[in-house]
C-alpha positions in Angstrom: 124.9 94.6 -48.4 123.9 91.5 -49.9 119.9 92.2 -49.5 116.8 92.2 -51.2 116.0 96.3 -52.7 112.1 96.0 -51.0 114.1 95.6 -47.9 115.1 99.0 -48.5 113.6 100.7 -45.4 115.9 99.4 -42.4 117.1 101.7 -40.4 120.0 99.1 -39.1 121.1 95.6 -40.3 119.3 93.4 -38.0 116.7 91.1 -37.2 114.8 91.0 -34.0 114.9 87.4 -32.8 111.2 85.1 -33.0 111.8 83.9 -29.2 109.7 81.3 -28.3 106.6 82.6 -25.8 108.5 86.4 -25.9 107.7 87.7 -29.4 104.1 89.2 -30.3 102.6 91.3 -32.8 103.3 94.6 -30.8 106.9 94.0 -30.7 106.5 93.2 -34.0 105.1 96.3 -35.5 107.3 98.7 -33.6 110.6 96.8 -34.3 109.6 97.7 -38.4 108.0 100.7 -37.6 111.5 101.3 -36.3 113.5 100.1 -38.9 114.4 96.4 -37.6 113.0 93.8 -39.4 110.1 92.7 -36.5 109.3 88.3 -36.5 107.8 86.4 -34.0 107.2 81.9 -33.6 104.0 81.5 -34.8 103.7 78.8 -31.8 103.4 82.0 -29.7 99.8 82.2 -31.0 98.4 79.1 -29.0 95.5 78.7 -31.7 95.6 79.1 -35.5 92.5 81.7 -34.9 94.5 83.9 -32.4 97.4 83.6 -35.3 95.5 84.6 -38.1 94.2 87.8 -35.4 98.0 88.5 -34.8 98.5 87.9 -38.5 96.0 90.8 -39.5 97.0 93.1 -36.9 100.4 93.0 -38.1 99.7 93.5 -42.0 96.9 96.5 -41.4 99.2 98.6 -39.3 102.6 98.5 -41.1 102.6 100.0 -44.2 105.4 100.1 -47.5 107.3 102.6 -45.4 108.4 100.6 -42.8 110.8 97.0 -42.3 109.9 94.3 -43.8 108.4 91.9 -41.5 109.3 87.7 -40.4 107.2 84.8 -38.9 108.8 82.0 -37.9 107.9 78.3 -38.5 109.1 75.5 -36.7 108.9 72.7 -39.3 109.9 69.7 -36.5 107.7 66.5 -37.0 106.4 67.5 -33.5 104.7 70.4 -34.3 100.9 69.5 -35.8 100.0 72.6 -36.6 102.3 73.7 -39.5 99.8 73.2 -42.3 97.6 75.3 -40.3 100.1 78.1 -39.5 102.0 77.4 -43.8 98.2 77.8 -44.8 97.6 81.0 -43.2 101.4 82.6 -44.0 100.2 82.0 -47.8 97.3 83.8 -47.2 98.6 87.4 -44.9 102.4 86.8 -47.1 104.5 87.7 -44.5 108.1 89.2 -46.7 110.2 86.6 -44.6 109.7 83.5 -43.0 112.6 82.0 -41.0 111.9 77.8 -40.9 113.7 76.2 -37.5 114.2 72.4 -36.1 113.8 70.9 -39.5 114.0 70.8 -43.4 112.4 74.2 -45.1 111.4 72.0 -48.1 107.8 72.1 -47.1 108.0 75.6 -47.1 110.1 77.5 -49.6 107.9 76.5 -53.0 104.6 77.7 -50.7 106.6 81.4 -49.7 108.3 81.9 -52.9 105.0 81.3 -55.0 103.8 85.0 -53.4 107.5 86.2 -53.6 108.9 86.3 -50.1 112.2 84.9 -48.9 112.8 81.8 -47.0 115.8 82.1 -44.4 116.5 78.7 -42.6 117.6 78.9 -38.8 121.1 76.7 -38.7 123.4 76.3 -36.0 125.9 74.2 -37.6 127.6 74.4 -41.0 126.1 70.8 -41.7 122.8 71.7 -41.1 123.6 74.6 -43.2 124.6 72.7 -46.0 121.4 70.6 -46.1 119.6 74.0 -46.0 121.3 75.7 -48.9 120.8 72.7 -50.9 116.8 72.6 -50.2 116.9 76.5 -52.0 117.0 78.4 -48.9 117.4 82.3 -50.0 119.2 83.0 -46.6 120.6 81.4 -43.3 120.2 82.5 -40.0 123.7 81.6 -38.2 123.0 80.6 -34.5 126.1 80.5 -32.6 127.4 80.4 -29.5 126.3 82.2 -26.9 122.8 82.4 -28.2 119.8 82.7 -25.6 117.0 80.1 -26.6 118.6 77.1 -28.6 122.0 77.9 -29.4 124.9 76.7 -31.3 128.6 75.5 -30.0 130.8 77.3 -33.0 131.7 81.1 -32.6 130.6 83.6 -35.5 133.9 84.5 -35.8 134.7 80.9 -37.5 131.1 80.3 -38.2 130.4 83.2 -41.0 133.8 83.0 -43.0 133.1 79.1 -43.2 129.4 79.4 -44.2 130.9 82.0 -47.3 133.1 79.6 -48.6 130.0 77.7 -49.9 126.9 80.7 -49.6 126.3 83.6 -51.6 123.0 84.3 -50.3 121.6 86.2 -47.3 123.6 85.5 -44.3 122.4 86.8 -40.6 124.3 86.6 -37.8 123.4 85.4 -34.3 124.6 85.0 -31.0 125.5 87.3 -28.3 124.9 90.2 -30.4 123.7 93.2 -27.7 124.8 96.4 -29.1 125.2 98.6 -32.7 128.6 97.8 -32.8 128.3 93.9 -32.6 125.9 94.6 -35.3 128.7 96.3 -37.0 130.8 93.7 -36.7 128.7 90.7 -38.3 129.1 93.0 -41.2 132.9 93.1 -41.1 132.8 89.4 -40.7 130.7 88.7 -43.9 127.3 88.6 -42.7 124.3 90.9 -44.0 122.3 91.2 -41.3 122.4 90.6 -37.3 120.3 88.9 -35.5 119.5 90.3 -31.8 117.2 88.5 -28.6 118.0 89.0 -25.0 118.5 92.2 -25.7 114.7 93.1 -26.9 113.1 90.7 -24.0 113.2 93.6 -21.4 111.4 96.2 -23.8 107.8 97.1 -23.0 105.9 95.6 -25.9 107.7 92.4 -25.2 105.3 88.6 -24.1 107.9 88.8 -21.4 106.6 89.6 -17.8 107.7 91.4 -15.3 109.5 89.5 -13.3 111.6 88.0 -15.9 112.5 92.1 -17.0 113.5 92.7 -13.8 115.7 89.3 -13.3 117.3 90.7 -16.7 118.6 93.4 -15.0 120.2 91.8 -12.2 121.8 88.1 -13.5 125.3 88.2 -15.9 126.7 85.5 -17.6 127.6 83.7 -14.8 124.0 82.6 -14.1 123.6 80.8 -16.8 123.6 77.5 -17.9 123.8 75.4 -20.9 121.6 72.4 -21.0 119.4 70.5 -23.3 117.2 68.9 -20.7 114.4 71.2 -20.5 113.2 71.4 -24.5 115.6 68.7 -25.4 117.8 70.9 -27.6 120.4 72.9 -26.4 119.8 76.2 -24.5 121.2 78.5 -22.2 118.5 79.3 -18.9 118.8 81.4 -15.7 119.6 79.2 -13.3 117.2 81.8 -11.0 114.3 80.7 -12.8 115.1 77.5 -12.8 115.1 77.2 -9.2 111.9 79.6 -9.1 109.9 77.4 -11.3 110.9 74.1 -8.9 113.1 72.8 -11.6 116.4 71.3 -9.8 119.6 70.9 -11.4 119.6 67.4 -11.0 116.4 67.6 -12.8 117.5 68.8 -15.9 120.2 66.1 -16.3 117.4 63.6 -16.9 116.2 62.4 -20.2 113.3 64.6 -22.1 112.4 64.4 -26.1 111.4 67.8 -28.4 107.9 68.3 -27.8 106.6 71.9 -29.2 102.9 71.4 -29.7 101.4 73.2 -26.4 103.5 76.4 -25.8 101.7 76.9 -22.4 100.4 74.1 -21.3 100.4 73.7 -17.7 101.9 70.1 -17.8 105.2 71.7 -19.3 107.1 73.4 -16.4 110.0 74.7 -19.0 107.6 77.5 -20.2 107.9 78.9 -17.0 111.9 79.0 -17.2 113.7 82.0 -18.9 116.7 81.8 -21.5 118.8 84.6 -22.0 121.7 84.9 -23.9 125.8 85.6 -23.0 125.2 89.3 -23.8 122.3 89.2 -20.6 124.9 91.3 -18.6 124.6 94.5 -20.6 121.1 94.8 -19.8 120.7 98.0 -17.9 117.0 99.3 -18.5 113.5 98.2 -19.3 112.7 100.6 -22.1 110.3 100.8 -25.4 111.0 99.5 -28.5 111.8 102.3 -30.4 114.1 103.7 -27.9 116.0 100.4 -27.7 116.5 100.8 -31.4 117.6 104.9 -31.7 120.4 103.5 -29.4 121.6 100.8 -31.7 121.7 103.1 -34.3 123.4 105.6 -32.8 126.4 102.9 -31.9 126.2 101.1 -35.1 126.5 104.2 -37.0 129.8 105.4 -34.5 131.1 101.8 -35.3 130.9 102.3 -39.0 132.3 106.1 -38.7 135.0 105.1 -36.2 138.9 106.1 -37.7 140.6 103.0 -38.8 143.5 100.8 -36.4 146.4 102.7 -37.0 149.6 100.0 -35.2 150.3 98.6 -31.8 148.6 100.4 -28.9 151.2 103.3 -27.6 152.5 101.0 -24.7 153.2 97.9 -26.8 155.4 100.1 -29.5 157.6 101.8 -26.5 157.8 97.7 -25.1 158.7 96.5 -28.3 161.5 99.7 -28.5 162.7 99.3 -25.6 163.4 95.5 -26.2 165.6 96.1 -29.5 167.3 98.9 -27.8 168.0 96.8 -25.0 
């Protein structure tokens, strides 16, 4: 495992998702209380004095014994407030911050003057490129089949291209839903996992109610891909879509990237849910910490599961059967 020793205290290899207007400090401090490294958008916090409240909740109730923890900084020219939000993450020092929807140059001298890690959030190996060669310690793969913004390449070509040119920390998203999935970023040359849809239903999620419930009911089949509604793509339930008045001819007209009010009224797409392929293996609204357990109970059968030994039984006696023939 290609990580950092003061991560030393996780439970499983995996990140829990910042999603946009789902992640909070609760979620937070019971994903590294569990052994899941917990992060969260700092536009969640809709001012910088409800950020620096979530900022010292978070650092007075985890303690060295748990996960290290993430914030996550959207570093596109639309958003106003990063000084504000880089200003107080050099002030509570969170051990990770994970930079999206721009360059992390503005931010990696600033994190690794108090000694945390910068991980930038790529979804294509270009953009990858540019973030390796701004110093990045680590790159958070987004691809396809990733709730929220996603990316169009699978991780099965994604990771082995990324290694060809990165050393460094490599987490893996997209799709991801279960301890074994987690397993397998491993296999394919990632370090870590990164996992969303899956922790949206859990109790100390932002989510609300109705949006765990229509988690339980939709599959992949009601979703759709689209980057008319933040003007990047994303995959949405088309049920909230139609819930929230927002047509499907709608979204096939022209928007621009605008994340400076993540609730204001005027901005009906905060009021639509994304959700990731995985969605259809939702089967319960649970805690946290009872979310995790699970994961790594299967991740740890993955890892202990006897090797492929040949062919399946019934391809062997095919293949006999032809040569005898």
């Amino acid at each position: 495992m290609n990580l950092p020793v003061e991560w030393r205290n996780l439970t499983v290899p995996l990140i829990a998702a910042p999603m946009f207007l789902i992640s909070g400090p609760k979620m937070v401090i019971e994903c590294c209380r569990n052994g899941v490294v917990g992060s969260f958008p700092t536009p969640n916090a809709r001012t910088p004095e409800i950020l620096e409240e979530w900022l010292e909740e978070i650092t007075s109730s985890l303690t060295e014994h748990d996960a290290p923890w993430a914030v996550n900084l959207v570093v596109h020219q639309t958003n106003n407030r990063l000084p504000i939000d880089l200003e107080l993450v050099k002030k509570y020092k969170p051990p990770i911050v994970i930079t999206a929807l721009g360059s992390p140059k503005a931010v990696i001298e600033a994190v690794h003057e108090y000694g945390g890690r910068v991980l930038a959030d790529v979804n294509s190996i270009a953009y990858a490129r540019k973030a390796v060669d701004a110093g990045v310690d680590g790159l958070v793969l987004v691809g396809a089949g990733a709730g929220g913004h996603t990316g169009y390449m699978t991780g099965f070509a994604l990771v082995p291209a990324i290694r060809e040119f990165f050393d460094g920390i490599v987490v893996l998203g997209g799709g991801l839903m279960t301890g074994a999935s987690i397993r397998s970023a491993e296999l394919l040359g990632a370090d870590m996992a990164l996992m969303g849809t899956r922790f949206i239903p859990c109790h100390e999620s932002l989510a609300n109610d109705d949006y765990r419930k229509m988690l339980l009911e939709v599959s992949f089949e009601d979703l759709i891909l689209t980057n008319k509604i933040t003007g990047v793509p994303a995959y949405w339930i088309k049920q909230s879509l139609a819930l929230a008045g927002v047509s499907l001819e709608e979204i096939t007209s022209e928007v621009s990237i605008n994340f400076t009010d993540p609730k204001g009224d005027a901005r009906r797409w905060t009021k639509v849910w994304s959700a990731g392929h995985g969605v259809g293996a939702i089967r319960k609204i649970e805690p946290v910490g009872s979310l995790i357990e699970s994961l790594v109970d299967n991740y740890w059968d993955a890892v202990n599961a006897p090797p492929f030994r040949g062919p399946p039984l019934s391809f062997r006696v095919a293949e006999e059967c032809k040569h005898e023939g």
